[in-house]
N, C-alpha and C positions, 0 to 999 in steps of 0.2 A: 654315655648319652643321657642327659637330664629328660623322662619322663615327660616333665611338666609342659615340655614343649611339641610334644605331638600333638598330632591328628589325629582325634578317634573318629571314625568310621560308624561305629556301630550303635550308637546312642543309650552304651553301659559303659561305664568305666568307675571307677577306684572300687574294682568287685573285692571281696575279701571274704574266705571261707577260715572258719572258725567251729573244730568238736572242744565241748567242753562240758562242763558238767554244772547242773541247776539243781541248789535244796529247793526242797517242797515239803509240804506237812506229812508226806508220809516216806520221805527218805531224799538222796540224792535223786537224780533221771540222768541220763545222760542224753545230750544235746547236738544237735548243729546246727550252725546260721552262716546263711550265702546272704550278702548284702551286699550293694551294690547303690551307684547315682544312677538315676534314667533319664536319656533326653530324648529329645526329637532331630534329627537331623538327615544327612544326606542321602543316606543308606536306608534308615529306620525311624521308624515313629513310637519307640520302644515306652517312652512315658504316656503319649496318646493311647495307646494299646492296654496300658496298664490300667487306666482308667477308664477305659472302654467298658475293660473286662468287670470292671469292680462296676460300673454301671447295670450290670445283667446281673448281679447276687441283690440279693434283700438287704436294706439297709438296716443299718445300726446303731445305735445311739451314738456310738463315737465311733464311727465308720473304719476304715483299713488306713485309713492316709498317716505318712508319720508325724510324729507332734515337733519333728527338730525341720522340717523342710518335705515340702510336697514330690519333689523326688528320688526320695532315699526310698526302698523298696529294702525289706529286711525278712527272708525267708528264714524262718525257724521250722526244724523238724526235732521229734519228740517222741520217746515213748515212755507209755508209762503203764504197768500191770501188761505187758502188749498190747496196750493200746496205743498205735500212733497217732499223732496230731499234727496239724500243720499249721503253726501261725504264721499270717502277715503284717507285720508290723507292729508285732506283741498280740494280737486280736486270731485269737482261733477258729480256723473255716469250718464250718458245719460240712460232714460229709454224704451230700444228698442231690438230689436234681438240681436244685436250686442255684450251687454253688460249682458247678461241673466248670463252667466258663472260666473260673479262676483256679481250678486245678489245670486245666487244658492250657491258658496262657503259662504258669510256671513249670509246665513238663515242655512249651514250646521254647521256651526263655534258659531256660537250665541248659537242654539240646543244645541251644543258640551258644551257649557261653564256651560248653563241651566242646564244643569246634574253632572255638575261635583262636588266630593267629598271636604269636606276642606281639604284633606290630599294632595289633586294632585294642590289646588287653591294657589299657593308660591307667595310670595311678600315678595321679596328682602328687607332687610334693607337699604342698598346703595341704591337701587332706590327708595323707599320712600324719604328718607332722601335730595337728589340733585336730581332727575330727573321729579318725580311725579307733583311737581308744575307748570313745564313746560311740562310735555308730554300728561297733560289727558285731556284738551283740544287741537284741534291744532291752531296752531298760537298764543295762551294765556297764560298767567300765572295767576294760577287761586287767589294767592297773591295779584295780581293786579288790579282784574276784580270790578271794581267799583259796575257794572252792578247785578253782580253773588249773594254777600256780604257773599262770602266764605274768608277762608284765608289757608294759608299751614297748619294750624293747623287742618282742615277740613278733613286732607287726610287719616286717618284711615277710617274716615266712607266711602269715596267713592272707599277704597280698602273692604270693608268688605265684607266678602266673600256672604253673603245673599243679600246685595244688590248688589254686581256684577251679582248673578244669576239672582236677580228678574227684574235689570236692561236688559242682554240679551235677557228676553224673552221681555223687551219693542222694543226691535231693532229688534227681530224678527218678531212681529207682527208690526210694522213699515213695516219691507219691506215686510208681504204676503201679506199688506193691498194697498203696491203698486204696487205688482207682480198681487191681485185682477184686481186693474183699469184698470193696461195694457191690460191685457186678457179678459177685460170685464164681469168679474164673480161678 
C-alpha cells in the first residue's frame, strides 16, 4: 500500500526519529531528533497548538519557527557535561517558568506520537524521497554527517513507525527527567 495516499487523522505525519552524534568545541555529544510536519485538521489542531504554546515563552530574536517551512517542528535532545538540553528548531529552551508551556506541549505531543496507530503514522513518499535527508536532523544532512555514518539510504528505518514511537518516549522521558531537576523531585 503507497503511503502517500492516506488519511492522516492526526495533524503529524512524516515523523522521523534519528540518535546520532554532533561535534562541538569540546568533543562529540551524542544526540536525538523526533521531527516531524504539523497540521491542523480533523482530529487535532497540532500546528495551532504549537504556536499557541511558543506564544506563552519570551520571544527571541530569531524565534522557534523553522527557517525551511512554518510546519516542520524539529525536537533535538542533548546532553553535554550532564547537562541536558532541549532544542526546538535548532534554538535552545531555557529551563524556567517562563518556558514551562513548551516543555508541557512536547511531553503532551511525544505522549501523542507514543500511542499512535500505523494507520494515523503517514509518511509522504515526496518527503522521504527530497526532504527527509535534510529535515530530520536540523541544520544537517544526514547524507553528509561524516560523524553519524548514516546515509539517505537509512531513511526508512528512522521513519519506521516502531522506532518513531519507541523513539518519542526517548524524548519524553528526556524532558520529565529535566522537568524532574527543575522541580527538584
Amino acid at each position: 500500500m503507497n503511503n502517500s495516499n492516506n488519511i492522516n487523522f492526526t495533524g503529524i505525519k512524516n515523523i522521523g526519529y534519528i540518535r546520532f552524534t554532533r561535534p562541538t568545541l569540546r568533543g562529540n555529544t551524542k544526540s536525538q531528533s523526533l521531527s516531524m510536519v504539523l497540521s491542523d485538521d480533523f482530529n487535532g489542531k497540532d500546528l495551532k497548538e504549537f504556536y499557541a504554546a511558543l506564544d506563552k515563552i519570551p520571544k527571541t530574536q530569531y524565534g522557534y519557527g523553522h527557517p525551511f517551512a512554518k510546519d516542520i517542528l524539529n525536537i533535538e535532545c542533548t546532553s553535554l557535561d550532564n547537562f541536558n538540553v532541549l532544542l526546538i528548531n535548532g534554538r535552545p529552551i531555557k529551563v524556567d517558568d517562563d518556558h514551562l508551556s513548551i516543555f508541557s506541549y512536547i511531553a503532551r505531543l511525544t505522549r501523542k506520537i507514543a500511542g499512535m496507530d500505523d494507520k494515523n503514522m503517514v509518511v509522504n513518499k515526496t518527503y522521504k524521497e527530497f526532504a527527509a535527508d535534510e529535515l530530520l536532523i536540523f541544520g544537517e544532512q544526514i547524507s553528509k554527517m561524516k560523524e553519524s555514518g548514516h546515509s539517505a539510504k537509512s531513511l526508512d528505518y528512522f521513519l519506521n513507525r516502531s522506532i518513531v514511537r519507541d523513539g518519542a518516549k526517548k524524548v519524553n522521558s528526556f524532558i520529565q527527567k529535566m522537568m524532574n531537576q527543575y522541580f527538584g523531585i
